[in-house]
N, C-alpha and C positions, 0 to 999 in steps of 0.2 A: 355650960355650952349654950349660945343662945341659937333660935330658932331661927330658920332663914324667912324672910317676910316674903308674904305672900305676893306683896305690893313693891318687890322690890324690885329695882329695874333689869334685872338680868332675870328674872323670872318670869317679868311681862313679854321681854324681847321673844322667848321660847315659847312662849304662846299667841305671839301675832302671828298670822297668817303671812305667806309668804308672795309678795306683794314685788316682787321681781320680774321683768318683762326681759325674753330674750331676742333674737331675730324671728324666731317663728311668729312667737307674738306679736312682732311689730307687723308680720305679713299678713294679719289677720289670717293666718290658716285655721282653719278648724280644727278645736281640741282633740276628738277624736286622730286626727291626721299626724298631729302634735307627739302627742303619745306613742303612736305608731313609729315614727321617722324616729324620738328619740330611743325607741325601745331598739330599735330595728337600725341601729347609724352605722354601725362597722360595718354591715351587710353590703348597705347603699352604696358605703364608700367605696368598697371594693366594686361594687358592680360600675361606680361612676369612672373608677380609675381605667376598668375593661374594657370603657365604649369608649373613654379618650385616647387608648392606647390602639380599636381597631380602627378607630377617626385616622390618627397617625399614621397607620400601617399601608392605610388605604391611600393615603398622600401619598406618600413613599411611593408607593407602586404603580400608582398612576404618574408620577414625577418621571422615573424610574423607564414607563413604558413608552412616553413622549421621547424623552432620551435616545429610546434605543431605536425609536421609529425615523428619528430624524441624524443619527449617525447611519444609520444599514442605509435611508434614501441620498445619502450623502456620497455613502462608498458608491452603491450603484451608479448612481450619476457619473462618477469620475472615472468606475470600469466600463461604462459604454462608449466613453469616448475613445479608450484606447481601439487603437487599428489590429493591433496584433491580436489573432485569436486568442492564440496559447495564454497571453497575458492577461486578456478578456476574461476568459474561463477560469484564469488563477483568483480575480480578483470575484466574479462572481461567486466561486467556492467559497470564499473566505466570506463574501455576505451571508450565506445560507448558513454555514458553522457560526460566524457570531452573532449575529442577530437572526435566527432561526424563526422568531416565535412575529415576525414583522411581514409589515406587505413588501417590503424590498426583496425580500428570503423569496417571495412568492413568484415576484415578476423574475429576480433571478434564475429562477428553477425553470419558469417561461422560457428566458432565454438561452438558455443551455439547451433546449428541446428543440427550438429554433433551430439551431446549430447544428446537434445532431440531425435535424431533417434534410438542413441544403447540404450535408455534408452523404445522402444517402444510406444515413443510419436508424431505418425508421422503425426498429424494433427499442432501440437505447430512446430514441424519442417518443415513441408510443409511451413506455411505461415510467418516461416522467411524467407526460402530459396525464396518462392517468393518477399516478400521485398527487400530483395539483389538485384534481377533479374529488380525487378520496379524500383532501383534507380541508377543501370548501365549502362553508353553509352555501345550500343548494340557490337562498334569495341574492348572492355576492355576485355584482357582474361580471367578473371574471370567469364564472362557471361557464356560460356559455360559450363565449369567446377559447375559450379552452376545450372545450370538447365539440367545436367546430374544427381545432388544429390534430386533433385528435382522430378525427373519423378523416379527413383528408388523410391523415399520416399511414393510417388502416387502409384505404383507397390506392394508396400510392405505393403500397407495398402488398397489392395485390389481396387483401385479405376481406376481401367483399362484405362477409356476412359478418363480421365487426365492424367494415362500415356502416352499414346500413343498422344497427344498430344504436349504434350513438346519431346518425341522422334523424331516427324516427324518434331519438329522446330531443333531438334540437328544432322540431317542428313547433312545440312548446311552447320555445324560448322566444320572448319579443326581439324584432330585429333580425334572426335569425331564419323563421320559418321558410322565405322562399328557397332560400338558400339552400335549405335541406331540402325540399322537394325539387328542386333542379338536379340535386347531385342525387337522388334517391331514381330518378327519372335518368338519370346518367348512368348509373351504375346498375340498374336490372336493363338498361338496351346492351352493355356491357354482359351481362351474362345471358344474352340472350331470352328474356322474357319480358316481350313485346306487353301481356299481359298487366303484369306489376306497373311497369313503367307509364302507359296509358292511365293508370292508376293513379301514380304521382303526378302527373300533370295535369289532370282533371281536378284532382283536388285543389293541386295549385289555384287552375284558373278559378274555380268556386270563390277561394279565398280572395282572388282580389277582384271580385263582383262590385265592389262597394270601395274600390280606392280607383286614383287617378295613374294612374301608369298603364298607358294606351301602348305603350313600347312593349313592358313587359307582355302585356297580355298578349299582343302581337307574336312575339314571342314563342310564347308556349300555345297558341294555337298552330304557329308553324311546326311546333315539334309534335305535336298531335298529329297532323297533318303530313311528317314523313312516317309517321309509325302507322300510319292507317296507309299508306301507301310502300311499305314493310321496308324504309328505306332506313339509313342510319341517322340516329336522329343526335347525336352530339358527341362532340371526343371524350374519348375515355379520362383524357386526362382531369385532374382535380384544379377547382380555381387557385390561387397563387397562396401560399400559406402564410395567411396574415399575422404578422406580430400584435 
């Protein structure tokens, strides 16, 4: 039986170094790194598959929320024009049930509080308008605008000290502030406390030291001026409840 040579070419091939380049290699990555990624590949691959499937997901759902933002402003739009309440209110219901999670669902619910207001139902209108207020980030401009319809609706249904509550959280609110101190200044000459009221319109005029509204301040220096002359200083009623 002869001996297999040393020198033979299948002997050599098994002893030359392994002189193969793959794509890591071509990436000049570092050996170390090398080593890692191929020890470590099924791992990677799964984790690579994870982040392209939450990539997707995220398209989706962002696809998905465009969609639903721009059917719900769609229905809205076509229930406001209708004339007939009843029909109004069917189609705004059906905003708020299917596109729930949209700003159309929001201004819907607005408008249905609307409704119950001129319609004299300002307890069913208070506690949408609060709804609204409990499920908006406090920075959303609609917050205020809404718990302005809010403290008028509490005003108008005689319930004082819930108005005046949400007036003295709407002092705050940019846009808002005179408004609340007129109606805060309306509603304590309304319960008879000359006191308070003097109160709200000093501050008032404070605040507009430093703006251009000669009328306004005119104004409220006249209602100062029947309160210190113990006269009635402005109707009970609440300004117009704005949409």
């Amino acid at each position: 039986m002869s001996t297999q040579s040393l020198f033979s070419k299948k002997n050599i091939q098994t002893q030359l170094p392994d002189t193969r380049r793959g794509l890591l290699e071509e990436l000049n990555l570092p050996p170390g790194l090398i080593t890692y990624i191929r020890k470590n590949a099924r791992i990677l691959q799964i984790g690579l598959i994870c982040v392209a499937v939450l990539i997707l997901t995220w398209i989706f759902f962002d696809y998905y929320t465009e969609m639903q933002e721009k059917k719900g402003a769609s229905l809205l739009a076509s229930g406001m024009q209708i004339e007939s309440t009843e029909q109004r209110v069917e189609i705004l219901e059906k905003v708020i049930k299917d596109y729930g999670r949209t700003d159309a669902a929001r201004w819907s619910k607005l408008e249905l509080a609307h409704l119950d207001y001129k319609e004299g139902r300002f307890e069913a209108a208070a506690a949408k308008y609060k709804e609204i207020i409990d499920d908006l980030p406090a920075e959303n401009s609609l917050a205020p605008l809404t718990r302005l319809n809010l403290a008028q609706t509490y005003e108008q249904a005689g319930q004082y000290d819930q108005a005046i509550i949400q007036y003295d959280l709407l002092k705050k609110a940019t846009g808002f502030t005179n408004q609340a101190y007129l109606a805060l200044g309306r509603i304590y000459t309304v319960k008879e406390d000359p006191v308070q009221a003097r109160k709200a319109y000093e501050e008032l005029l404070k605040s507009l030291e430093d703006t251009a509204d000669p009328l306004l301040i005119s104004q409220v220096e006249a209602k100062l001026a029947s309160l210190g002359a113990d006269k009635e200083v402005i109707s009970s009623q609440p300004e117009e409840n704005k949409e």
